[in-house]
MIGUTI-493076 format. One line per field, with one value per atom (N, C-alpha, C, O): residue number from 1; x, y, z; atom name. Coordinates in steps of 0.02 Angstrom, whole numbers, m for minus. Each point is the difference from the previous one (the first is absolute). Layout:
i = NUM	... $
c1 = X	... $
c2 = Y	... $
c3 = Z	... $
at = CA	... $
//
This chain:
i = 1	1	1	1	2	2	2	2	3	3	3	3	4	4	4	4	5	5	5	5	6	6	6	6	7	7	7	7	8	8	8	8	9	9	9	9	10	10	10	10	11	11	11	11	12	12	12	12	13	13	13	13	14	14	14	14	15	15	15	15	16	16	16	16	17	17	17	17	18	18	18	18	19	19	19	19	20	20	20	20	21	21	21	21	22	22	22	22	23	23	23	23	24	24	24	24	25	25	25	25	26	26	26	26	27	27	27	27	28	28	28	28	29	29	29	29	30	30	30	30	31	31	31	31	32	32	32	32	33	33	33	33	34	34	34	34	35	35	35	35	36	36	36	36	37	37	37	37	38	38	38	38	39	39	39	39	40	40	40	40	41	41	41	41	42	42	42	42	43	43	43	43	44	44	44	44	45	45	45	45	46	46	46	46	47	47	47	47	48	48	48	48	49	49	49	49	50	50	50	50	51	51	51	51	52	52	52	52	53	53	53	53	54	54	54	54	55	55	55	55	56	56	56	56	57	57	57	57	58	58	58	58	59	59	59	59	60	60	60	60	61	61	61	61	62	62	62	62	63	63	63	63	64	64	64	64	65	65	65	65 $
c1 = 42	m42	44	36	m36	14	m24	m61	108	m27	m41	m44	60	m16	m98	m35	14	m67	m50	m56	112	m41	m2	m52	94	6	m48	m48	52	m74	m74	m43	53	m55	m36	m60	112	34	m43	m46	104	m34	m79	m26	8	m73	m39	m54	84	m58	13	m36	78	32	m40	m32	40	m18	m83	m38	27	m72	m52	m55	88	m11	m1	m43	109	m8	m47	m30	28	m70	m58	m39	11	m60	m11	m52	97	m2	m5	m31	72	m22	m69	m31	11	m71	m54	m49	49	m48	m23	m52	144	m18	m38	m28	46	m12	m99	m34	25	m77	m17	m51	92	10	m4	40	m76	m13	13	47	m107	m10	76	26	3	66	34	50	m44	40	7	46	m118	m7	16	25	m30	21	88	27	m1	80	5	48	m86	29	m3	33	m78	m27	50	5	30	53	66	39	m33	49	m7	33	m68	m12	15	50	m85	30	77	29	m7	66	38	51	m78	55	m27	40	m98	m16	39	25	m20	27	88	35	m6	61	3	40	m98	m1	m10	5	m15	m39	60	16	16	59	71	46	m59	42	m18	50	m117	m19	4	8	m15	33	64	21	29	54	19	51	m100	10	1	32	m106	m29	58	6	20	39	46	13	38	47	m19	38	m87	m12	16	40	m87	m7	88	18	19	70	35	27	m51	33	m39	44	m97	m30	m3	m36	73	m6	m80	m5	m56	m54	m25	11	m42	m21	m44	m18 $
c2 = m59	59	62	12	29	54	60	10	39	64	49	37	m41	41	3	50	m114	m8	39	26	m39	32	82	26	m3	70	8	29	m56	0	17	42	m91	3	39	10	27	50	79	38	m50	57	30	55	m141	11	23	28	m40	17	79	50	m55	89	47	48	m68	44	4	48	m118	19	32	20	m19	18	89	40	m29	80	27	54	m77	11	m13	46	m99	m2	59	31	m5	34	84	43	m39	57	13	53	m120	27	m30	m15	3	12	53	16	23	75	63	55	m98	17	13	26	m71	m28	m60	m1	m28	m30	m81	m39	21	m74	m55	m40	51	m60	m19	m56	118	m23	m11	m27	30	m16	m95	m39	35	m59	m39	m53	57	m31	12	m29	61	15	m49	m38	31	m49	m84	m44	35	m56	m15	m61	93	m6	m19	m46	78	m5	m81	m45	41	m74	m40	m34	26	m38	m5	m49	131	m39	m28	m30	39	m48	m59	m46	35	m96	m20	m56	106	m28	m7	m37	72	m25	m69	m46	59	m69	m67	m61	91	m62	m22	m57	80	m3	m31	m39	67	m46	m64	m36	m6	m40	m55	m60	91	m59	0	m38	86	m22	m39	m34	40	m77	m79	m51	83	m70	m36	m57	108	m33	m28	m57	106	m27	m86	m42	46	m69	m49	m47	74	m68	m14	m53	92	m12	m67	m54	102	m42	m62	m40	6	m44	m34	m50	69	m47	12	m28	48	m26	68	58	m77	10	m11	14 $
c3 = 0	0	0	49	m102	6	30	0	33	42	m48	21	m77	m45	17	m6	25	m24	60	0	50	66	m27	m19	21	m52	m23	24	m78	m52	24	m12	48	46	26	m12	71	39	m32	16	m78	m40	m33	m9	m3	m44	67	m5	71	46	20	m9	28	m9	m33	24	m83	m54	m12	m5	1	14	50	m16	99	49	m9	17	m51	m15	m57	5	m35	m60	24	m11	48	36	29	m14	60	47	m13	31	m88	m47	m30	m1	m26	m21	30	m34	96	61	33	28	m45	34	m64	3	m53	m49	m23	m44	120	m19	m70	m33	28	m67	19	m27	63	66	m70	m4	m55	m42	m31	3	m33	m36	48	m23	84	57	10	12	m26	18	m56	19	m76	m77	m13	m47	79	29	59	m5	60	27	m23	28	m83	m10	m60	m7	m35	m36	52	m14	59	38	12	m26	57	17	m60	8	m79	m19	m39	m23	27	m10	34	m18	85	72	m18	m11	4	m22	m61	m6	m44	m62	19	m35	89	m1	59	0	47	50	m54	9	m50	m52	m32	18	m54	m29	66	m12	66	40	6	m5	18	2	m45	13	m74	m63	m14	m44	83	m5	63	0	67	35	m16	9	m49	m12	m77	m21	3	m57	19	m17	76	46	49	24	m26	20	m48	m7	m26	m80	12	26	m43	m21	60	m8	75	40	2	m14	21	6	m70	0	m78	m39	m9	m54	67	m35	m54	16	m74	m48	m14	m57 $
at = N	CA	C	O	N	CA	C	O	N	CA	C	O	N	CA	C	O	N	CA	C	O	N	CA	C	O	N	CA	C	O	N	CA	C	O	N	CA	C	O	N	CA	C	O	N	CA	C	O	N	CA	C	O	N	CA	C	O	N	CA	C	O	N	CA	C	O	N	CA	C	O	N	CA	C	O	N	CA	C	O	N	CA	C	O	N	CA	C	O	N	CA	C	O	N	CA	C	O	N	CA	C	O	N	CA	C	O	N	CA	C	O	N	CA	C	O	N	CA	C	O	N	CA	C	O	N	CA	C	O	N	CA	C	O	N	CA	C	O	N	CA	C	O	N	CA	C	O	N	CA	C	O	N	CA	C	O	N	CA	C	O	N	CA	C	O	N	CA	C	O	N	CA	C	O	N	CA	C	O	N	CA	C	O	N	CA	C	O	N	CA	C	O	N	CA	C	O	N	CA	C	O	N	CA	C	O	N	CA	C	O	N	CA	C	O	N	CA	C	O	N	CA	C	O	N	CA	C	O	N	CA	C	O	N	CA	C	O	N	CA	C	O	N	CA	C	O	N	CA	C	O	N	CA	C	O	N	CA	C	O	N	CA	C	O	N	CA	C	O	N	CA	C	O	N	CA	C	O	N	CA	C	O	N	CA	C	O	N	CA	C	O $
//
C-alpha cells in the first residue's frame, strides 16, 4: 500500500469540505449536496481500485484463476 493513496484521499475530503462549506454560506445547500455526493464517489472509486488490486494480489499469491 502506498502513502500516496491516503493523500488522495486526504485531499478529495479537504477539498470538498471547503466547497461545501462555501456554498452553504453561499445559501447554495442543493449544489452543496451534489459536491458532496461526487466527493464520495471518487473516494469509492479509488477504495474500489485498491480493492482489485488486493483481490488480484491474492489471485497471484494463491495461484487461483
Amino acid at each position: 500500500m502506498d502513502i500516496s493513496i491516503i493523500f488522495k484521499l486526504a485531499a478529495i475530503g479537504i477539498i470538498v469540505t471547503v466547497v461545501c462549506q462555501v456554498l452553504k454560506r453561499s445559501e447554495r445547500e442543493d449544489i452543496s449536496t451534489v459536491v458532496s455526493i461526487v466527493g464520495l464517489v471518487l473516494a469509492l472509486m479509488v477504495a474500489v481500485t485498491m480493492i482489485g488490486d488486493l483481490f488480484d494480489a491474492i489471485q497471484t499469491i494463491f495461484g487461483v484463476y
